[in-house]
VOBA-578649 format. One record per atom (N, C-alpha, C): x, y, z; residue in one letter. Coordinates in steps of 0.02 Angstrom, whole numbers, plus 50000, padded with zeros to 5 digits. Layout:
XYZa...
end
This chain:
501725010048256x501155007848297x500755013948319x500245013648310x499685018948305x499205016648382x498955021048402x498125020448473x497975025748471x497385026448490x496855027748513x496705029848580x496945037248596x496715039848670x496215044548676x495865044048744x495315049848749x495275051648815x495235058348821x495335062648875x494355063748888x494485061548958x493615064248968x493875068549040x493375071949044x493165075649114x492965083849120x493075088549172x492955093649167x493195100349190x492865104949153x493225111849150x493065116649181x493105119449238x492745124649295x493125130949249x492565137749251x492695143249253x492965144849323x493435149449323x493805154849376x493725161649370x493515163449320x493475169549303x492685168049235x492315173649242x491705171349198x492065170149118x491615166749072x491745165448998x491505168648963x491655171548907x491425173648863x491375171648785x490665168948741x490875163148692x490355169048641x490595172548594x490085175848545x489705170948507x489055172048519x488375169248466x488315174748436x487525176148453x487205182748428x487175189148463x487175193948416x487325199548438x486395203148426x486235206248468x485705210948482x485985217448496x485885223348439x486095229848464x486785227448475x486905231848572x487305233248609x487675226048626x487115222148634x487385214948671x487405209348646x487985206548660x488295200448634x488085191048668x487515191248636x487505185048682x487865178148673x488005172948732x488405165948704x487995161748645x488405158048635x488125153648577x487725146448608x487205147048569x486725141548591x486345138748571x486235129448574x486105125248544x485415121448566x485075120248502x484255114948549x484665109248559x484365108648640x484525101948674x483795099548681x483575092248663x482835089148667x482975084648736x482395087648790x482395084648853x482055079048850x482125075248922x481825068548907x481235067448886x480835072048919x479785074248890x480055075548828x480345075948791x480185079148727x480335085448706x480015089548746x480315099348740x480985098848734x480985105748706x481745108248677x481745113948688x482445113848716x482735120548750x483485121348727x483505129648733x484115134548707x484595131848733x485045129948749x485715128248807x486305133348775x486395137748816x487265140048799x487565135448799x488265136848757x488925130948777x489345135048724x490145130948739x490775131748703x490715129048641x491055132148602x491025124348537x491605124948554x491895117448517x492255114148522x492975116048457x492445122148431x492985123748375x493505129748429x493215133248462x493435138048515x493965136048534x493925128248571x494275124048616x494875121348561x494725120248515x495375118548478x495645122648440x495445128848431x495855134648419x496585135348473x496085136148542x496745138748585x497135133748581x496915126548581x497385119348597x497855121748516x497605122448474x498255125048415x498755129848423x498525133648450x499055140148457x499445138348494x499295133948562x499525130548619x500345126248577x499995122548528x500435117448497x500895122548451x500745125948413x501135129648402x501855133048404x501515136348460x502065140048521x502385133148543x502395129648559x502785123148562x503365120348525x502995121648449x503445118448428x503885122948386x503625129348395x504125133948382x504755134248414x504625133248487x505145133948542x505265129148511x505225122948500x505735117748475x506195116848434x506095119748392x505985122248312x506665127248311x506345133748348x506925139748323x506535141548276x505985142248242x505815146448180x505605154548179x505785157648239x505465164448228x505845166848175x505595169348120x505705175848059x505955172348026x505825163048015x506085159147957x505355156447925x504825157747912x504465152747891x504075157547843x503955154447787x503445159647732x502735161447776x502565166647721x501725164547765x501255159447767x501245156547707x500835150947710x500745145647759x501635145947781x501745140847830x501595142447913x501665149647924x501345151647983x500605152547990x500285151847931x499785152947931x499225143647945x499765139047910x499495133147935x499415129648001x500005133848021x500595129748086x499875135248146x499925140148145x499385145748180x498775146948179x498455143548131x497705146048106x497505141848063x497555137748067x497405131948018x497715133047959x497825137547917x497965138847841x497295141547805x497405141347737x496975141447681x496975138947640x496265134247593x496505132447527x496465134347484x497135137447462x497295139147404x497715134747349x497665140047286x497995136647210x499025137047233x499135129347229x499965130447223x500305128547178x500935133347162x501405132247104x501615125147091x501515120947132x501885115547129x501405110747130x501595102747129x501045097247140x500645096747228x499965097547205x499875096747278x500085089947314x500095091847386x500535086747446x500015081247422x500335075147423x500015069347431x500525062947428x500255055947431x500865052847440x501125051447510x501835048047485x502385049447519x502645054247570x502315061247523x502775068947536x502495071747591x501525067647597x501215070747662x501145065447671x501175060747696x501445055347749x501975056747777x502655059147748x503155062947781x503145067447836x502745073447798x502695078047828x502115077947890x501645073347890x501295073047953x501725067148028x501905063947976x502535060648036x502895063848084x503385069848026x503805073848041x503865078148094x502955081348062x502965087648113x502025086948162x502175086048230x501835084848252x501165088348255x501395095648257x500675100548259x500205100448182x500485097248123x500155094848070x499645089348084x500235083248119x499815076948137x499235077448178x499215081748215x498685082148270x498045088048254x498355092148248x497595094948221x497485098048136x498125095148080x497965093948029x497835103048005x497885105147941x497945111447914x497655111747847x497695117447809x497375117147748x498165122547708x498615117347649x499105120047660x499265116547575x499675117347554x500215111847512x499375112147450x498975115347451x498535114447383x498025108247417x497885106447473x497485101347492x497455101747557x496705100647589x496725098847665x497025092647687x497385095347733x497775090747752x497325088447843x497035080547850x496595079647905x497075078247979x496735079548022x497345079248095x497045072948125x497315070648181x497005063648210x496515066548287x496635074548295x496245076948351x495445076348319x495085074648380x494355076748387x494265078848451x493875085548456x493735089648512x492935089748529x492775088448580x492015087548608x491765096748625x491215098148606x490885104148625x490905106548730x490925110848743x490755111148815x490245112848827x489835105548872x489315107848880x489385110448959x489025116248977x488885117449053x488335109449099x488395112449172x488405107049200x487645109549233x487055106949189x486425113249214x485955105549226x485385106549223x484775103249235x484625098249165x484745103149137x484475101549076x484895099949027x485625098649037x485955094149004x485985087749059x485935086949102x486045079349163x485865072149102x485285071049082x485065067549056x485645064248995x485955070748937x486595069448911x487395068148930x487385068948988x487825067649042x487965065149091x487385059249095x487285053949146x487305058149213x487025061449232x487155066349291x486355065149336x486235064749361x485555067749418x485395073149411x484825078049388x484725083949379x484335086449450x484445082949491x484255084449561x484815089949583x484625094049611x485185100949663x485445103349616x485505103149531x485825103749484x485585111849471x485795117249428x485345124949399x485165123149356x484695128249344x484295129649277x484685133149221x484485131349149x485065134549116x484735140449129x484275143949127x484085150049129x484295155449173x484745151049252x485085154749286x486005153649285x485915151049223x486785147949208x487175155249184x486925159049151x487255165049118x487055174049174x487365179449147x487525185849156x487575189649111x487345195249119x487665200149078x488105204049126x488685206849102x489105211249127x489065217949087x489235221849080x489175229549077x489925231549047x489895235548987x490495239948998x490455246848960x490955251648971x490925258648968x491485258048910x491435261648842x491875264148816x492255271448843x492895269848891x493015278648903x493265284648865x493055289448869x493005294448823x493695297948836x494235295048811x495225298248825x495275305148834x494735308348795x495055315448792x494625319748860x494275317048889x494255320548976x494605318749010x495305314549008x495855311849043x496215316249061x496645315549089x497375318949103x497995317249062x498295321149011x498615316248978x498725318448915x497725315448896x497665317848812x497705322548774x497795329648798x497945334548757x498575334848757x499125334048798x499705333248780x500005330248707x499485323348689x499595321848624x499315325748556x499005329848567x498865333048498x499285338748486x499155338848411x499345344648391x499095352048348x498245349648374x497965355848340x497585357648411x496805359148399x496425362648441x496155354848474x495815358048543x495785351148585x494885349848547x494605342348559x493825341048523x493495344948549x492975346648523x492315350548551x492125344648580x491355348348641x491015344848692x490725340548636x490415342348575x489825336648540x490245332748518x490865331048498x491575325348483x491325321648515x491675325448577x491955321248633x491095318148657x490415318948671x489875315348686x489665310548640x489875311248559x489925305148533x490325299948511x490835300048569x491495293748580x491255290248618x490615292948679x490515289048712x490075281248704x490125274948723x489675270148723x489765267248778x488975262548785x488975256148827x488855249948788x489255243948814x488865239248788x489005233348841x488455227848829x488535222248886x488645214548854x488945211948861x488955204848855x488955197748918x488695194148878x488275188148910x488825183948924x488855181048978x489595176648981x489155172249046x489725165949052x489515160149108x489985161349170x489625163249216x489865165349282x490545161949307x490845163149338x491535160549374x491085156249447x491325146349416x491255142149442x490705138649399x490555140349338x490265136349293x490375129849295x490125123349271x490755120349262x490425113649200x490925114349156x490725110649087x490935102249084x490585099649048x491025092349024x491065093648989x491725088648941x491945090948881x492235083848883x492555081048799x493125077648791x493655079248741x494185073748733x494535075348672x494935068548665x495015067448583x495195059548545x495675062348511x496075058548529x496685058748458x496545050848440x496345050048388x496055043248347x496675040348311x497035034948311x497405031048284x498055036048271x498175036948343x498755042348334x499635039548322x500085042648311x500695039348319x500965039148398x501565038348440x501865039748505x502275048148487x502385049348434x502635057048433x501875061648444x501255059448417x500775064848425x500625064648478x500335057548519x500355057648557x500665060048632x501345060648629x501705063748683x501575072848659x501695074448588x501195079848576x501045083348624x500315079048601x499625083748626x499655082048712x499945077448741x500075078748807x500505082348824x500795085348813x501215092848810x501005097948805x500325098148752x499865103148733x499535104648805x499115098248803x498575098948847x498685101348950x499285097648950x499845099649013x500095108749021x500255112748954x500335118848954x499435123548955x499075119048921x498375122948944x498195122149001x498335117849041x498205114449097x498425119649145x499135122449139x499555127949167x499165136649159x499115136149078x498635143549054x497935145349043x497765138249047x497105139549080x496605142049050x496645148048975x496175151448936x495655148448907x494945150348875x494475148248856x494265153248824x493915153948784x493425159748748x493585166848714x493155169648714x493445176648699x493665182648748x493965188448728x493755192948778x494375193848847x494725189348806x495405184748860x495785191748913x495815198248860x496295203448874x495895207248934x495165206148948x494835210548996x494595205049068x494945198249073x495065194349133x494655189649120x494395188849052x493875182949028x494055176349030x493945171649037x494055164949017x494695160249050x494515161349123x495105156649174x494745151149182x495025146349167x494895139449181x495335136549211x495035132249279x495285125049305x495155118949238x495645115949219x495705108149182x495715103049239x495065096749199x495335090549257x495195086849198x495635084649154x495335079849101x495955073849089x495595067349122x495985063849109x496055056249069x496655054349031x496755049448957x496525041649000x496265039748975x495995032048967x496535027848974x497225030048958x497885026248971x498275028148990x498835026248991x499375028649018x500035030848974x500185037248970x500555040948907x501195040948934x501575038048980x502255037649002x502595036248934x502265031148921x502865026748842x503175031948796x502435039348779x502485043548732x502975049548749x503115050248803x503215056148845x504105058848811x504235064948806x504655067348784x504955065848701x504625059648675x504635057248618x504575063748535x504295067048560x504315072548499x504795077748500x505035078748546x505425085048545x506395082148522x506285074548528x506745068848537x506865070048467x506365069848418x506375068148355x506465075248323x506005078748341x506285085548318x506975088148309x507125088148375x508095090548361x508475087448337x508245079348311x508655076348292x508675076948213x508095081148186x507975081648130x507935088148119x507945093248136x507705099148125x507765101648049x508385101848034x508605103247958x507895100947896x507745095147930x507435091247890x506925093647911x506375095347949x505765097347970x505785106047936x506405109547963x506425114947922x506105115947854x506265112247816x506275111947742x505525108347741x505155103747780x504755103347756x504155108647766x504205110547833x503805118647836x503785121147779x504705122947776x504595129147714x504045127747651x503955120747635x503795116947577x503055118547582x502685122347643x501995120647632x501795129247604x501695129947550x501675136147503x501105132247438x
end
């Protein structure tokens, strides 16, 4: 028995975002889309895509079901490479997955079922769909049933921040590590840079959704596992390692996922041997 759940609501920055579009020179601006207002005009809008957002929700699932799993330093590459990063399609020695064999294997293993890989000589499709983030400005209200009354302008929705490449070898420290003569002054003045990037201030705050379309009760309890550990870690965007991309989650399912709850990890250990082998199989 298969349904149909969808997570609506929204995502506050805590810390500003950072989403690479275009780059000018030095600076990196967010990525951004024509939105057509109600008059007619059309305007730039920053926002998340939604491919961003289901990147981290993969890695999320991942790390999941690894812990479940036990697979550190057992899986080819192909197979970490599906299970982590979607995969690639490439030519395989064998018959590509189809059938039975991936009906199996999307049953089996949940982070397949849900956001689906490119693996086994064929894309293999997931039952996730992820909504873009839009910010919460003036000029999206109209797409968001919102009042654009007391609402900002996108034009005051973004920042640039500033940063210094530092130059190591005026430190304390760095000559200790070499072992010839220390850089000359003209080296060392061209290590130096600045550059700035464009990010959405801390207290932004986006709508967004997400569908798992005609899912099973194993994906389902899944991706509420998924979405419960992002919920906890909170990341978004790029830039993560320099305090980028803290998010508050408030997104909540149309139903009620008690039924699904602990259901995958149930099936997993009870099978592992068998899930083992089908990993290994995706080459």
């Amino acid at each position: 028995m298969t349904c149909t759940v969808t997570w609506r609501g929204s995502m506050t920055a805590i810390s500003s975002i950072a989403h690479t579009g275009e780059s000018r020179a030095t600076i990196t601006l967010l990525r951004r889309e024509l939105v057509v207002q109600p008059d007619g005009a059309v305007t730039d809008v920053p926002l998340v895509s939604g491919n961003s957002l289901r990147g981290r929700l993969r890695r999320i699932g991942e790390g999941l079901l690894r812990d479940a799993l036990g697979y550190e330093g057992k899986l080819p590459l192909a197979a970490a490479h599906a299970l982590r990063g979607g995969g690639a399609l490439a030519k395989t020695a064998g018959e590509p997955l189809s059938g039975a064999r991936l009906t199996h294997l999307r049953e089996l293993i949940p982070q397949i079922g849900v956001f689906g890989c490119a693996a086994g000589g064929r894309i293999i499709d997931g039952c996730l769909q992820v909504g873009k983030l839009l910010p919460v400005v003036a000029e999206t209200a109209h797409l968001l049933g919102k009042d654009p009354e007391g609402l900002g302008r996108v034009f005051d929705a973004t920042q640039l921040e500033t940063y210094r490449r530092a130059d190591d070898s005026l430190r304390a420290g760095f000559a200790g590590m070499l072992g010839g003569e220390p850089a000359e002054e003209s080296d060392r003045a061209a290590q130096l840079m600045q550059f700035r990037v464009e990010t959405f201030p801390a207290g932004t705050v986006f709508d967004s959704w997400l569908r798992l379309e005609r899912a099973s009760p194993v994906e389902v309890g899944f991706f509420a596992d998924v979405l419960a550990e992002f919920a906890q870690t909170g990341r978004l965007g790029g830039r993560l390692a320099a305090g980028h991309g803290l998010v508050r989650v408030d997104l909540k399912p149309d139903m009620d996922l008690a039924v699904a709850a602990g259901t995958w990890r149930k099936q997993l250990v009870g099978r592992r041997a068998e899930a083992m082998e089908a990993l290994r199989g995706l080459t």
